[in-house]
N, CA and C atoms as a LAMMPS dump frame, in Angstrom:
ITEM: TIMESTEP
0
ITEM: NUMBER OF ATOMS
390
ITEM: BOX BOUNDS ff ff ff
-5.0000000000000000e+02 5.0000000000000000e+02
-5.0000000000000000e+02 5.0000000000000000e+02
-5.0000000000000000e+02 5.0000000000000000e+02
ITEM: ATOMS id mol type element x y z
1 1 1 N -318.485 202.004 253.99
2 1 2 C -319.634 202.844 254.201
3 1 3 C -320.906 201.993 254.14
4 2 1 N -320.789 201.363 252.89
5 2 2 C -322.222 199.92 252.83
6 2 3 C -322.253 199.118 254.605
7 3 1 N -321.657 199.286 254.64
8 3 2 C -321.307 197.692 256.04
9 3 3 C -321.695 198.467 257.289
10 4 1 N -321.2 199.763 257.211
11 4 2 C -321.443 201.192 258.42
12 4 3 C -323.339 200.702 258.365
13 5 1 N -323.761 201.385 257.147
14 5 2 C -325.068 201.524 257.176
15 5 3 C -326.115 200.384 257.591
16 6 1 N -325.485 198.987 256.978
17 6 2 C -325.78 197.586 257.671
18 6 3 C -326.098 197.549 258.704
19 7 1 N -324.708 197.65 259.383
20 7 2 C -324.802 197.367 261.164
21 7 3 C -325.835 198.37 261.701
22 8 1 N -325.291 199.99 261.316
23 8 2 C -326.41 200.437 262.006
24 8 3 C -328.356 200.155 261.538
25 9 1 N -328.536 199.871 260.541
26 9 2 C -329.771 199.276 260.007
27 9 3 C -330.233 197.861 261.153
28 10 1 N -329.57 196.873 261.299
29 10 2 C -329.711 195.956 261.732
30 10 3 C -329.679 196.173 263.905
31 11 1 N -328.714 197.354 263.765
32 11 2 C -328.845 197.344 265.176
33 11 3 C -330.344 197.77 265.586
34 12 1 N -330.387 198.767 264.613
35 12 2 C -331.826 199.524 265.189
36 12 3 C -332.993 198.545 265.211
37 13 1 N -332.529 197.54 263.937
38 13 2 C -334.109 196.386 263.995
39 13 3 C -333.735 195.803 265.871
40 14 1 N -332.572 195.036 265.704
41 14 2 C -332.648 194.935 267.482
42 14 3 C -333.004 195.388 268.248
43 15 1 N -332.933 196.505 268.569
44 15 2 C -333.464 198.011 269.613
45 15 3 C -334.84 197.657 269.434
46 16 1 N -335.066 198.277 267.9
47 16 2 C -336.999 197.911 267.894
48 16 3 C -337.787 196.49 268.58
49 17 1 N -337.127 195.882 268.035
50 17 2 C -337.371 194.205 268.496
51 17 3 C -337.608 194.363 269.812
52 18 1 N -336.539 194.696 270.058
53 18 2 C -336.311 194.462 272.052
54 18 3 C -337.242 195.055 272.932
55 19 1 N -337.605 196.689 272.603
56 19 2 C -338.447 197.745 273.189
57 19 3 C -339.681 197.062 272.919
58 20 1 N -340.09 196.665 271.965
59 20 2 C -341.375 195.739 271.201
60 20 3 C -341.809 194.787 272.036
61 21 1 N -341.125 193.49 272.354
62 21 2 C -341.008 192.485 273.262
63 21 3 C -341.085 193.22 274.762
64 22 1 N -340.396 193.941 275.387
65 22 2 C -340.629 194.415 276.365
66 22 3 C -342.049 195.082 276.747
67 23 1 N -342.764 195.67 275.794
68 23 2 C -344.099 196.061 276.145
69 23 3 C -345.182 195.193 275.604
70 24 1 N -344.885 194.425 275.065
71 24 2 C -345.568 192.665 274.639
72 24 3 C -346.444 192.184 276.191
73 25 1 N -347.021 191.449 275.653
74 25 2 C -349.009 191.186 277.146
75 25 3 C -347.902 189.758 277.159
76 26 1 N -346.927 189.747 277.19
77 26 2 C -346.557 188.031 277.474
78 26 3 C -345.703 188.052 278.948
79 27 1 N -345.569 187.105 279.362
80 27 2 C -344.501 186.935 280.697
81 27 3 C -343.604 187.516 280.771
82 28 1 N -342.914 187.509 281.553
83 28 2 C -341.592 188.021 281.602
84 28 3 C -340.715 187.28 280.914
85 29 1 N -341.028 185.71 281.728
86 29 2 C -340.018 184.555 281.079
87 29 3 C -340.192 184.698 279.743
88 30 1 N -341.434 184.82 279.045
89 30 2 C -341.605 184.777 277.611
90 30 3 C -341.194 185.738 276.672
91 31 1 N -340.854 187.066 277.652
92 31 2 C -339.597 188.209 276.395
93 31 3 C -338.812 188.671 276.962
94 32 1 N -338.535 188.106 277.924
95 32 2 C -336.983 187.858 278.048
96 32 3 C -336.64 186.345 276.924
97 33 1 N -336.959 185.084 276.882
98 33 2 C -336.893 184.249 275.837
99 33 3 C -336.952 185.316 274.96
100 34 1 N -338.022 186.044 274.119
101 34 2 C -337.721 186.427 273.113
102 34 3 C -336.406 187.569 273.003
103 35 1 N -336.279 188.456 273.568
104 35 2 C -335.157 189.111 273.884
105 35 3 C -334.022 188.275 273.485
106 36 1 N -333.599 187.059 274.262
107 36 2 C -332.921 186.521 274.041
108 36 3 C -332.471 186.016 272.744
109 37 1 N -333.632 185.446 272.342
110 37 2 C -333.379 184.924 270.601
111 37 3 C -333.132 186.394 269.78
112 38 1 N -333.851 187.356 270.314
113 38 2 C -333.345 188.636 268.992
114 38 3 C -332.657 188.974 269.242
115 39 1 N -331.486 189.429 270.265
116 39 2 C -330.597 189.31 270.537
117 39 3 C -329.052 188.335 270.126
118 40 1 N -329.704 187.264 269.928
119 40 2 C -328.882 186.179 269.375
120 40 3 C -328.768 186.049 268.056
121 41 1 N -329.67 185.922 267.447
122 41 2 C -330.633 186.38 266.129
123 41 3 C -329.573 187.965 265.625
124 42 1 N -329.562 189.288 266.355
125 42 2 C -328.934 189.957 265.594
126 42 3 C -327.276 189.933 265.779
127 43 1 N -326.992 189.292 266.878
128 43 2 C -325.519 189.15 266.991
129 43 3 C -324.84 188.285 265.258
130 44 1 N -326.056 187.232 265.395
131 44 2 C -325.322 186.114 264.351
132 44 3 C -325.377 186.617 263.045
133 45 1 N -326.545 188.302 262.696
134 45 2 C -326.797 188.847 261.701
135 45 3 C -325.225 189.674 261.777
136 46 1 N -324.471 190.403 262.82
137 46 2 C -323.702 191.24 262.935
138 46 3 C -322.561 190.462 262.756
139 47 1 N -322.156 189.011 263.181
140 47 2 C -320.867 188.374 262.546
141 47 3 C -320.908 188.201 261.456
142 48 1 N -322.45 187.681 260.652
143 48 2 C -322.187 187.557 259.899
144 48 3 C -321.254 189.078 258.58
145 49 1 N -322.152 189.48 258.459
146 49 2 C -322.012 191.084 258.51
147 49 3 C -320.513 191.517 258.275
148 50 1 N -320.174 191.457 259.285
149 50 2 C -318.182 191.436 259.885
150 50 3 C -317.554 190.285 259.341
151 51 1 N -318.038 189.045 258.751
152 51 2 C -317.268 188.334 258.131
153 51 3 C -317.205 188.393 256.415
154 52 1 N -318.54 189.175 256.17
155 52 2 C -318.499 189.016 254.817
156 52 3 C -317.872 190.257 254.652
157 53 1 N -317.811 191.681 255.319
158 53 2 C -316.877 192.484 255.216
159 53 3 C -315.176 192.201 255.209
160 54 1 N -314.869 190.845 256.171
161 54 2 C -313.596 190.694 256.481
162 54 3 C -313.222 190.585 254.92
163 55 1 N -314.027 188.932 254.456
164 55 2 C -313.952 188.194 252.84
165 55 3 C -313.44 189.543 252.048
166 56 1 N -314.814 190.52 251.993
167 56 2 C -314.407 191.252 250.916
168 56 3 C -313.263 192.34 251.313
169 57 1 N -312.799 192.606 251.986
170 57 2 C -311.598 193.298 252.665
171 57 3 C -310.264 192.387 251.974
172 58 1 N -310.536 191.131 252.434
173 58 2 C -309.43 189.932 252.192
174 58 3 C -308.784 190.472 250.316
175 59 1 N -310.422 189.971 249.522
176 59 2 C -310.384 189.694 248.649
177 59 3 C -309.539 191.41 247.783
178 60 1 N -310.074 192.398 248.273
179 60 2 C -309.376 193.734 247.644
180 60 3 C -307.93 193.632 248.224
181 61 1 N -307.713 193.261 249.195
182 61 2 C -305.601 193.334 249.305
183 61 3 C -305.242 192.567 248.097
184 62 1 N -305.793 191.248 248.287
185 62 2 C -305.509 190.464 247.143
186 62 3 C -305.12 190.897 245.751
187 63 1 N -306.258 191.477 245.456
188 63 2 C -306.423 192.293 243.857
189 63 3 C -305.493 193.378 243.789
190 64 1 N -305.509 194.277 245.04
191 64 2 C -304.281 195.1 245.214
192 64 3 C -302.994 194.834 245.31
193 65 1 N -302.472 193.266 245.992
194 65 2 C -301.088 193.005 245.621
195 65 3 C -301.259 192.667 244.174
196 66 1 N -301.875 192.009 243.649
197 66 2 C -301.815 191.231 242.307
198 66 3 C -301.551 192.433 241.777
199 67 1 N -302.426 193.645 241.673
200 67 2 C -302.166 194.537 240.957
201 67 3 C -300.61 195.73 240.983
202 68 1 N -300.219 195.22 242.426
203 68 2 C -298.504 195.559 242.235
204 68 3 C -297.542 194.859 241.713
205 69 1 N -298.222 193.693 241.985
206 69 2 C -296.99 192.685 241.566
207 69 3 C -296.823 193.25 239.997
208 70 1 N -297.807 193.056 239.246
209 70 2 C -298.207 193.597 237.984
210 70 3 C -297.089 194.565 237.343
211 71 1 N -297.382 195.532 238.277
212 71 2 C -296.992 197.339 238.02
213 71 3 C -295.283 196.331 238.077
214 72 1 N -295.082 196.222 239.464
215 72 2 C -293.242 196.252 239.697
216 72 3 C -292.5 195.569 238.334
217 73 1 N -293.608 194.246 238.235
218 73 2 C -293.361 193.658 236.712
219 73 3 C -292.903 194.358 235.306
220 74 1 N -293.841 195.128 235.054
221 74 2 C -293.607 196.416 234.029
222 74 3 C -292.753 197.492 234.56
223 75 1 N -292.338 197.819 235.566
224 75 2 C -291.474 198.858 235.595
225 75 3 C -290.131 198.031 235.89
226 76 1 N -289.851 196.676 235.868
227 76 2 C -288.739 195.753 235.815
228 76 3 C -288.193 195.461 234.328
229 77 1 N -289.797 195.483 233.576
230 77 2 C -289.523 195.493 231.988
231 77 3 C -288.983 196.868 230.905
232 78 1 N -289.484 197.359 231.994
233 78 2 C -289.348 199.007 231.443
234 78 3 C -287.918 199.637 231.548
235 79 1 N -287.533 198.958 233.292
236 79 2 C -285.834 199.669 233.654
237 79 3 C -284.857 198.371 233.057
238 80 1 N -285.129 196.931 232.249
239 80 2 C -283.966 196.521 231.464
240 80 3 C -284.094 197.221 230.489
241 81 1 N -285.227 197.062 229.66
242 81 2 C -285.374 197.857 228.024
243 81 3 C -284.28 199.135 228.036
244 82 1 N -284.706 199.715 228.932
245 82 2 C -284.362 200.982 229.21
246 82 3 C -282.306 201.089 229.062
247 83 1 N -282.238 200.198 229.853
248 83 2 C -280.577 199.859 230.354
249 83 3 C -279.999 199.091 229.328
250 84 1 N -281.043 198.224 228.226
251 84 2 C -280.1 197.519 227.289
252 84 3 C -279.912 199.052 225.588
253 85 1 N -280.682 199.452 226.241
254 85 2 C -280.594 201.335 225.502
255 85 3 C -279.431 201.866 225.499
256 86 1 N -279.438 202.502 226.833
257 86 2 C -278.143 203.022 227.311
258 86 3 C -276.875 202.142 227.024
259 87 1 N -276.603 201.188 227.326
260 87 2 C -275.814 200.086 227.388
261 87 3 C -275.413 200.07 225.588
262 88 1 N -276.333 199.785 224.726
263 88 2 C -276.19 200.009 223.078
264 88 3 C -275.52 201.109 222.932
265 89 1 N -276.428 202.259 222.983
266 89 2 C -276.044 203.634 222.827
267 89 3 C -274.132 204.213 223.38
268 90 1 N -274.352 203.832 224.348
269 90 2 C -272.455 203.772 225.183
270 90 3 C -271.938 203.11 224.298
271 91 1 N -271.912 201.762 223.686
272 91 2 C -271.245 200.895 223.568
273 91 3 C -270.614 201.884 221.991
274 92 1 N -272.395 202.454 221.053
275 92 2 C -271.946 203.04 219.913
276 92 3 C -271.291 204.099 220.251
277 93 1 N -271.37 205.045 220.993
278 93 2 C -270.496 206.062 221.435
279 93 3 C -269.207 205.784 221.382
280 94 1 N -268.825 204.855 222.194
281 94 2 C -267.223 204.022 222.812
282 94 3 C -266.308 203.987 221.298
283 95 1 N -267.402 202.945 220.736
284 95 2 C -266.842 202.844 219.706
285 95 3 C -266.502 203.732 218.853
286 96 1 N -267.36 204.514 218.001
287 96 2 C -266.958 205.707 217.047
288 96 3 C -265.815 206.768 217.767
289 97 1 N -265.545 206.741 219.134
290 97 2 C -264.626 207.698 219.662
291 97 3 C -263.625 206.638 219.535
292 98 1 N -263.28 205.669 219.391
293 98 2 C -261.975 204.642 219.075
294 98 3 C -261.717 204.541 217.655
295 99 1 N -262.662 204.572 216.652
296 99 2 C -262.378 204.972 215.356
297 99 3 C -261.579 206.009 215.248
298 100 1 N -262.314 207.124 215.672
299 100 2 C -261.765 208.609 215.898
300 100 3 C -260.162 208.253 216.068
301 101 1 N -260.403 207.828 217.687
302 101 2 C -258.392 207.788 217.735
303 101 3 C -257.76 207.159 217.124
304 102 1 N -258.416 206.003 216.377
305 102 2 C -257.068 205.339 215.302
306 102 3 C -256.709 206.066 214.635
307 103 1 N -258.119 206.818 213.464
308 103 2 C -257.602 207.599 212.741
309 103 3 C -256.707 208.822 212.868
310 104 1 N -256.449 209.445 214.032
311 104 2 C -255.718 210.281 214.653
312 104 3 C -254.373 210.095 214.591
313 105 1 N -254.373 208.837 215.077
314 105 2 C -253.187 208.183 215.328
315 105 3 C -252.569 207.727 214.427
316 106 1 N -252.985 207.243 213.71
317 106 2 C -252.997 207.154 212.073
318 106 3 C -252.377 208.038 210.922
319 107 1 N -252.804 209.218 211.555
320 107 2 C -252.7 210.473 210.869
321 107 3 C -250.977 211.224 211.321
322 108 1 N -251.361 210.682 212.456
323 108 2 C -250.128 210.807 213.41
324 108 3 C -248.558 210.25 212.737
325 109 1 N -249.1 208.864 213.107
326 109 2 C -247.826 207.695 212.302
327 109 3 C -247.473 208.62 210.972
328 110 1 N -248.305 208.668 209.932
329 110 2 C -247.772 208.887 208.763
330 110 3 C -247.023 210.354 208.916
331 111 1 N -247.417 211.1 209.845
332 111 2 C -247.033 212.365 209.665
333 111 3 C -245.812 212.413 209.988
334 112 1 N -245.335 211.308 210.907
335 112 2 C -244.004 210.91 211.606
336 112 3 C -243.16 211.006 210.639
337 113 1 N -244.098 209.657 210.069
338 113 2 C -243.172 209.125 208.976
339 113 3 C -242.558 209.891 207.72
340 114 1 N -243.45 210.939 207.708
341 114 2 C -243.299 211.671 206.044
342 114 3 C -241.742 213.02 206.591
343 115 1 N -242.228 213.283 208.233
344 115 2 C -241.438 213.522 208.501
345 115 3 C -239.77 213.188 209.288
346 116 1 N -239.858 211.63 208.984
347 116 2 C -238.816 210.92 209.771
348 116 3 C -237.744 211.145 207.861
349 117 1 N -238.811 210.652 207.144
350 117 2 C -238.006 210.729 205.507
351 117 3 C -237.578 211.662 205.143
352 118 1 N -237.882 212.474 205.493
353 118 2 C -237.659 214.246 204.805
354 118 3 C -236.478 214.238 205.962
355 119 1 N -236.103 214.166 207.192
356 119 2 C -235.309 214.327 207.879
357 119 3 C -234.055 213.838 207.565
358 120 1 N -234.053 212.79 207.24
359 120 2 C -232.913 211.746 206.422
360 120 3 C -232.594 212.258 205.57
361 121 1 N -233.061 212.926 204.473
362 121 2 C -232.441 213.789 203.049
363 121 3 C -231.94 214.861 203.822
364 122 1 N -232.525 215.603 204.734
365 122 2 C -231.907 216.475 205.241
366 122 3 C -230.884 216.646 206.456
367 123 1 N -231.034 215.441 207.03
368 123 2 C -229.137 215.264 207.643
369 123 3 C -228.015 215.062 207.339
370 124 1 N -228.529 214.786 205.627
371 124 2 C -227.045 214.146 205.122
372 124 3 C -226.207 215.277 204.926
373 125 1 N -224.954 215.424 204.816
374 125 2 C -224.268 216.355 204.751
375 125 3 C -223.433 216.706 203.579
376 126 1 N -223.766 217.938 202.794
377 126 2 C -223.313 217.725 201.471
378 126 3 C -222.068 217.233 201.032
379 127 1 N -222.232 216.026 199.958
380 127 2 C -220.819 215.11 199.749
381 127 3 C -220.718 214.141 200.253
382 128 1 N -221.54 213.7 201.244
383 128 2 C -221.451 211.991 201.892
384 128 3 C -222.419 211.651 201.021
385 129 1 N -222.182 210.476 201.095
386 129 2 C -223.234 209.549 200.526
387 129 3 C -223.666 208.377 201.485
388 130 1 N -224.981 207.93 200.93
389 130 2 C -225.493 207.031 201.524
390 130 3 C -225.323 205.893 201.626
């Protein structure tokens, strides 16, 4: 919007210039010469103008990648943190459900067992011996 208002500021000094020189008590040759130089004069005002807009154009992508690179950075820091979480958390899960089944199993064996012994007193057949 600054650079809008520039150009048009600077065009209009041209226009003025030019209309100015044209009703000027001098020769023709002499504003047309001047014509010429204000003319030249505001072109080199208008690159310039367009180049220091380009610079500062340049310079905001710049600041704007820097400032993604930034962001992707932290949300790279954010999704390991995040995953060495989950990853903990599973791992404690995994585990306490494998406790669980030993003890199950555990519970299991002996129950076998208490009942594999009791089975043995009770197959024998009264009067045999062991």
């Amino acid at each position: 919007m600054r650079n809008k208002s520039f150009f048009s500021l600077l065009l209009g000094i041209a226009a003025g210039t030019a209309i100015g020189m044209l009703y000027a008590p001098d020769k023709g040759s002499a504003t047309r010469a001047k014509v010429k130089k204000a003319a030249t004069d505001s072109l080199d005002d208008i690159k310039e103008t367009l180049s220091g807009a380009a610079e500062e154009a340049q310079e905001k992508a710049t600041e704007t990648a820097q400032e993604t690179r930034e962001g992707i950075k932290t949300i790279r820091e954010i999704i390991a943190k995040k995953g060495a979480e989950i990853k903990e958390g599973t791992r404690n899960i995994l585990l306490s459900q494998l406790e669980k089944l030993e003890a199950t199993l555990k519970k299991a064996d002996e129950a076998e067992a208490g009942v594999s012994s009791d089975e043995g007193v009770d197959d024998q057949q009264p009067g045999e011996d062991e």
